[in-house]
C-alpha positions in Angstrom: -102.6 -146.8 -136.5 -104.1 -147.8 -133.1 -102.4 -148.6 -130.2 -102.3 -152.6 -129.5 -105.8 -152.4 -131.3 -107.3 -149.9 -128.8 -108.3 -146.7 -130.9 -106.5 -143.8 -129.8 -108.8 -140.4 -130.1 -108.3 -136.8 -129.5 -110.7 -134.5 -127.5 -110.5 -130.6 -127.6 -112.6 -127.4 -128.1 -110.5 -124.9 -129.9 -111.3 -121.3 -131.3 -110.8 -119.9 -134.6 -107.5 -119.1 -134.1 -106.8 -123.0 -132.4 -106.6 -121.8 -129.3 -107.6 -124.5 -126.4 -106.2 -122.7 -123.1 -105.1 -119.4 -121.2 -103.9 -119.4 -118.1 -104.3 -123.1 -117.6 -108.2 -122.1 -118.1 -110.6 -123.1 -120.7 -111.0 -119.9 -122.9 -115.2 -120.4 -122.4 -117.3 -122.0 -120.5 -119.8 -124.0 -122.9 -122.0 -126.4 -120.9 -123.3 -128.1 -124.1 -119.5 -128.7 -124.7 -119.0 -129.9 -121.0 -121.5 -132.0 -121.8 -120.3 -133.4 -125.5 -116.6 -134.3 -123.2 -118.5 -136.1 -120.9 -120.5 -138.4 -123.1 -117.4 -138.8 -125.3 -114.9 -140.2 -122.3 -117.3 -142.0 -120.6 -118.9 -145.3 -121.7 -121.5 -147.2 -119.3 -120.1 -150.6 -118.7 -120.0 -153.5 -116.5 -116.4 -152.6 -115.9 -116.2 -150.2 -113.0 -113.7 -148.0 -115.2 -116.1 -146.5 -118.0 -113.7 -144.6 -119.5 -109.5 -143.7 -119.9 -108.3 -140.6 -120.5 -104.2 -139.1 -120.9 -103.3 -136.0 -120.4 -100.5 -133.7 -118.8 -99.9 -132.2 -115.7 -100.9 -128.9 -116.3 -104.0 -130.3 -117.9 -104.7 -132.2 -114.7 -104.0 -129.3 -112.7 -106.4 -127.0 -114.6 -109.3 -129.5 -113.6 -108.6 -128.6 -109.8 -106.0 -131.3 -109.5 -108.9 -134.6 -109.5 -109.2 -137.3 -111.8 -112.1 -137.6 -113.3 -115.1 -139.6 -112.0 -115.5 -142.7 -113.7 -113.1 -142.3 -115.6 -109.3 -143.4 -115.1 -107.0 -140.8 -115.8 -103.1 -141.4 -116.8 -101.5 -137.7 -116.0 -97.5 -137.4 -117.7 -95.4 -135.6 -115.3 -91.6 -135.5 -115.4 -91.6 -134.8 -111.9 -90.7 -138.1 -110.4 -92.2 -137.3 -107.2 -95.4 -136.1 -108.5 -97.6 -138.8 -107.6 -96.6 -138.2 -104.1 -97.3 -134.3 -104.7 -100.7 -134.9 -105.4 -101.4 -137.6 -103.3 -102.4 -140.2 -106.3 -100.1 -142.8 -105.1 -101.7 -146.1 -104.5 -105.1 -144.5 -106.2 -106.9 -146.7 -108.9 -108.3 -144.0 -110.7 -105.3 -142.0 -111.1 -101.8 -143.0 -112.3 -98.6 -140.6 -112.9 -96.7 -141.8 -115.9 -93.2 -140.3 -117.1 -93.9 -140.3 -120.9 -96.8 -140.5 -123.5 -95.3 -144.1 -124.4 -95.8 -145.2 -120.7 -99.0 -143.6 -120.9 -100.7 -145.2 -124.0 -99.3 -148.8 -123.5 -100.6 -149.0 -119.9 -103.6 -147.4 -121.1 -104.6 -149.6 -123.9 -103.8 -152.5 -121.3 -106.4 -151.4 -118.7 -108.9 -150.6 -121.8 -108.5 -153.9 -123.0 -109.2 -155.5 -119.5 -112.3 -153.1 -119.0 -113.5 -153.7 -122.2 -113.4 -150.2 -123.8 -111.8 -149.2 -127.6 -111.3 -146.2 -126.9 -108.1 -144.1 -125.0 -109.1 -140.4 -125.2 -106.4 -138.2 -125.2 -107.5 -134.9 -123.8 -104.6 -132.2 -123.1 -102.7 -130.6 -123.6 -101.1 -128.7 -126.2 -98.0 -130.6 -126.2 -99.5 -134.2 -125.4 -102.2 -133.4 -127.9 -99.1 -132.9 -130.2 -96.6 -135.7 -129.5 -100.0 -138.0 -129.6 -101.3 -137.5 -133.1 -98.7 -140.1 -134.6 -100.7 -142.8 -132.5 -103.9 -140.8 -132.6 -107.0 -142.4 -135.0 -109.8 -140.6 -134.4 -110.2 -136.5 -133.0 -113.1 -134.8 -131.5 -113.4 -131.0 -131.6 -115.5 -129.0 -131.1 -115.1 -125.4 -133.0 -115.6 -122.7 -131.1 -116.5 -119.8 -133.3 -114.1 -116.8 -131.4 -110.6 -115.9 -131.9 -108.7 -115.8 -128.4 -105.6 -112.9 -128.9 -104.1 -113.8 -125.7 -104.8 -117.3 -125.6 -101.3 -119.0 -124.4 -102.0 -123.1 -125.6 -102.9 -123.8 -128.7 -104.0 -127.4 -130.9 -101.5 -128.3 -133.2 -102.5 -128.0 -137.2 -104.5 -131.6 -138.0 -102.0 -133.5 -140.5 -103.5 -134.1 -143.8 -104.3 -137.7 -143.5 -107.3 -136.2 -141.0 -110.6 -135.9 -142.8 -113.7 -134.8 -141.4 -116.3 -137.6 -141.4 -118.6 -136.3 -139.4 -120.0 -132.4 -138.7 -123.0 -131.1 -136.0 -125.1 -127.9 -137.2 -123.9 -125.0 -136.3 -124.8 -124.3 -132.0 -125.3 -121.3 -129.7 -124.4 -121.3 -126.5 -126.4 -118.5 -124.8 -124.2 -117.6 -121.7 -121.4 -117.2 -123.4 -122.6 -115.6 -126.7 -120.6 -118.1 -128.8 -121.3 -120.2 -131.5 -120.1 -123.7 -131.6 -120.2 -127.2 -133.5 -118.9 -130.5 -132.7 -116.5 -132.1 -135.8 -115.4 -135.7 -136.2 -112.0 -136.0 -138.0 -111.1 -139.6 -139.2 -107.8 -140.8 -141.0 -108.5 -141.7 -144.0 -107.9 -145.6 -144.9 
Protein backbone atom coordinates (compact mmCIF):
# COMPACT_ATOMS: atom_id res chain seq x y z
CA UNK A 1 0.00 0.00 0.00
CA UNK A 2 2.72 2.62 -0.77
CA UNK A 3 2.35 6.01 -1.53
CA UNK A 4 2.88 6.72 -5.49
CA UNK A 5 5.48 3.69 -5.09
CA UNK A 6 7.47 5.47 -2.26
CA UNK A 7 7.39 3.13 0.88
CA UNK A 8 5.83 4.72 3.62
CA UNK A 9 7.51 3.58 7.26
CA UNK A 10 6.82 4.28 10.79
CA UNK A 11 9.62 5.22 13.34
CA UNK A 12 8.97 5.11 17.24
CA UNK A 13 10.41 3.85 20.56
CA UNK A 14 7.58 2.85 22.82
CA UNK A 15 7.41 1.30 26.38
CA UNK A 16 5.55 -1.65 27.55
CA UNK A 17 2.64 0.02 28.04
CA UNK A 18 3.04 1.93 24.24
CA UNK A 19 3.86 4.85 25.53
CA UNK A 20 6.11 7.18 23.14
CA UNK A 21 5.83 10.78 24.96
CA UNK A 22 5.20 12.87 28.19
CA UNK A 23 5.21 16.21 28.31
CA UNK A 24 6.21 16.56 24.64
CA UNK A 25 9.51 14.67 25.97
CA UNK A 26 10.87 11.35 25.06
CA UNK A 27 10.05 9.11 28.15
CA UNK A 28 14.20 8.04 28.04
CA UNK A 29 16.97 9.03 26.73
CA UNK A 30 18.67 5.95 24.87
CA UNK A 31 21.69 6.97 22.73
CA UNK A 32 21.85 3.53 21.07
CA UNK A 33 18.19 4.46 20.09
CA UNK A 34 19.22 8.10 19.06
CA UNK A 35 21.47 6.42 17.11
CA UNK A 36 19.07 3.47 15.44
CA UNK A 37 16.66 6.98 14.33
CA UNK A 38 19.39 8.47 12.82
CA UNK A 39 20.67 5.73 10.54
CA UNK A 40 16.99 4.83 9.76
CA UNK A 41 15.96 8.56 8.38
CA UNK A 42 18.94 9.25 6.87
CA UNK A 43 20.38 7.71 3.62
CA UNK A 44 23.81 8.94 2.14
CA UNK A 45 23.17 10.13 -1.32
CA UNK A 46 24.19 12.22 -4.15
CA UNK A 47 20.92 14.07 -3.52
CA UNK A 48 21.61 16.79 -0.97
CA UNK A 49 18.22 15.73 0.88
CA UNK A 50 19.31 12.20 2.39
CA UNK A 51 16.35 11.62 4.05
CA UNK A 52 12.22 12.78 4.48
CA UNK A 53 10.60 12.68 7.46
CA UNK A 54 6.51 13.84 8.54
CA UNK A 55 5.54 14.58 11.61
CA UNK A 56 3.29 17.06 13.71
CA UNK A 57 3.71 20.11 15.33
CA UNK A 58 4.12 19.16 18.65
CA UNK A 59 6.54 16.57 17.49
CA UNK A 60 8.55 19.22 15.76
CA UNK A 61 8.34 21.37 18.72
CA UNK A 62 9.57 18.63 21.13
CA UNK A 63 12.87 18.51 18.88
CA UNK A 64 13.56 22.33 19.95
CA UNK A 65 11.58 23.55 17.02
CA UNK A 66 14.59 22.56 14.06
CA UNK A 67 14.26 20.38 11.27
CA UNK A 68 16.46 17.88 11.18
CA UNK A 69 19.86 18.05 9.47
CA UNK A 70 19.92 16.36 6.33
CA UNK A 71 16.97 15.46 6.43
CA UNK A 72 13.75 17.36 5.05
CA UNK A 73 11.13 17.49 7.36
CA UNK A 74 7.23 18.07 6.43
CA UNK A 75 5.62 19.39 9.96
CA UNK A 76 1.30 19.25 9.85
CA UNK A 77 0.00 22.22 11.59
CA UNK A 78 -3.50 23.55 11.30
CA UNK A 79 -2.31 26.83 12.17
CA UNK A 80 -2.24 28.58 8.92
CA UNK A 81 0.29 30.99 10.05
CA UNK A 82 2.59 28.52 11.35
CA UNK A 83 5.24 28.59 8.94
CA UNK A 84 5.49 32.20 9.65
CA UNK A 85 5.60 31.36 13.58
CA UNK A 86 8.50 29.45 13.22
CA UNK A 87 10.21 31.13 10.66
CA UNK A 88 10.27 28.00 8.09
CA UNK A 89 8.87 30.00 5.33
CA UNK A 90 10.91 30.04 2.25
CA UNK A 91 13.25 27.21 4.00
CA UNK A 92 14.17 24.03 1.90
CA UNK A 93 14.53 21.86 4.53
CA UNK A 94 11.42 22.51 6.31
CA UNK A 95 7.80 22.69 4.89
CA UNK A 96 4.41 23.31 6.98
CA UNK A 97 1.66 21.27 5.43
CA UNK A 98 -2.17 21.40 6.64
CA UNK A 99 -2.95 17.70 6.42
CA UNK A 100 -1.20 14.21 6.35
CA UNK A 101 -2.52 13.96 2.62
CA UNK A 102 -0.57 17.15 1.77
CA UNK A 103 2.14 15.81 3.66
CA UNK A 104 2.68 12.31 2.03
CA UNK A 105 1.95 13.41 -1.65
CA UNK A 106 4.47 16.21 -1.53
CA UNK A 107 6.65 13.99 0.24
CA UNK A 108 6.76 11.02 -2.03
CA UNK A 109 7.30 13.75 -4.85
CA UNK A 110 10.54 15.26 -3.33
CA UNK A 111 11.63 11.38 -2.47
CA UNK A 112 11.12 10.44 -5.85
CA UNK A 113 13.32 13.49 -7.24
CA UNK A 114 16.05 12.79 -4.58
CA UNK A 115 16.10 9.34 -5.20
CA UNK A 116 15.05 7.88 -1.77
CA UNK A 117 12.05 4.94 -1.18
CA UNK A 118 11.51 5.67 1.83
CA UNK A 119 9.10 8.56 3.71
CA UNK A 120 9.54 8.04 7.53
CA UNK A 121 6.82 8.98 9.46
CA UNK A 122 8.04 9.85 12.90
CA UNK A 123 5.32 11.51 15.36
CA UNK A 124 3.27 11.70 16.76
CA UNK A 125 0.64 9.91 18.35
CA UNK A 126 -2.02 11.05 16.19
CA UNK A 127 -0.01 11.30 12.85
CA UNK A 128 1.43 7.94 13.68
CA UNK A 129 -2.28 6.94 13.77
CA UNK A 130 -4.04 8.58 10.83
CA UNK A 131 -0.77 7.25 8.82
CA UNK A 132 -0.91 3.52 9.31
CA UNK A 133 -3.53 3.11 6.42
CA UNK A 134 -0.62 4.41 3.96
CA UNK A 135 2.05 3.06 6.24
CA UNK A 136 4.21 -0.26 4.78
CA UNK A 137 6.87 -0.81 6.86
CA UNK A 138 7.32 0.30 11.09
CA UNK A 139 10.42 0.59 13.08
CA UNK A 140 10.19 0.29 16.92
CA UNK A 141 12.10 0.02 19.10
CA UNK A 142 10.74 -1.68 22.50
CA UNK A 143 11.63 -0.18 25.42
CA UNK A 144 11.31 -2.55 28.18
CA UNK A 145 9.54 0.01 31.10
CA UNK A 146 6.03 0.90 31.68
CA UNK A 147 5.54 4.88 31.72
CA UNK A 148 2.18 5.53 34.36
CA UNK A 149 2.06 9.06 33.49
CA UNK A 150 3.08 8.92 30.11
CA UNK A 151 0.49 11.31 28.09
CA UNK A 152 1.16 10.05 24.10
CA UNK A 153 0.87 6.82 23.27
CA UNK A 154 1.44 4.45 19.72
CA UNK A 155 -1.63 3.20 18.42
CA UNK A 156 -2.22 -0.90 18.62
CA UNK A 157 -0.28 -2.32 15.19
CA UNK A 158 -3.39 -3.64 12.98
CA UNK A 159 -3.09 -7.32 12.33
CA UNK A 160 -1.85 -7.23 8.82
CA UNK A 161 1.60 -6.04 10.70
CA UNK A 162 4.00 -8.95 11.24
CA UNK A 163 7.28 -8.80 12.62
CA UNK A 164 9.93 -9.73 10.08
CA UNK A 165 12.65 -8.80 11.67
CA UNK A 166 13.85 -8.74 15.67
CA UNK A 167 17.51 -7.36 17.38
CA UNK A 168 18.70 -9.28 20.74
CA UNK A 169 17.62 -8.03 23.58
CA UNK A 170 19.92 -4.39 24.56
CA UNK A 171 20.95 -2.44 27.72
CA UNK A 172 21.28 0.87 27.75
CA UNK A 173 23.53 1.66 30.83
CA UNK A 174 22.54 5.35 31.69
CA UNK A 175 19.28 4.81 31.73
CA UNK A 176 18.98 1.23 33.23
CA UNK A 177 16.60 0.11 30.45
CA UNK A 178 16.49 -2.67 28.33
CA UNK A 179 15.70 -2.32 24.76
CA UNK A 180 15.43 -3.98 21.22
CA UNK A 181 14.88 -2.75 17.81
CA UNK A 182 11.69 -4.68 15.82
CA UNK A 183 10.85 -4.59 12.20
CA UNK A 184 7.06 -5.05 11.48
CA UNK A 185 6.14 -5.74 7.75
CA UNK A 186 2.54 -6.18 6.12
CA UNK A 187 2.20 -9.23 5.15
CA UNK A 188 1.65 -9.76 1.23
Amino acid sequence: MSYAHTEVAQIAAISSNRCIGKNNELPWHISADLQHFKQMTTRQNDSGIQGIVIMGRKTFESMGSKPLPKRVSFIISTQMDYAEQKGLVGKDNAHVVHNLDDALTQAASLAHGAHLDTIWVIGGERVFNDALMYTDRIELTHVNTDIADGDAFYPELPERFKAVKESEQMHDDKSALSFKFVTYKVEA
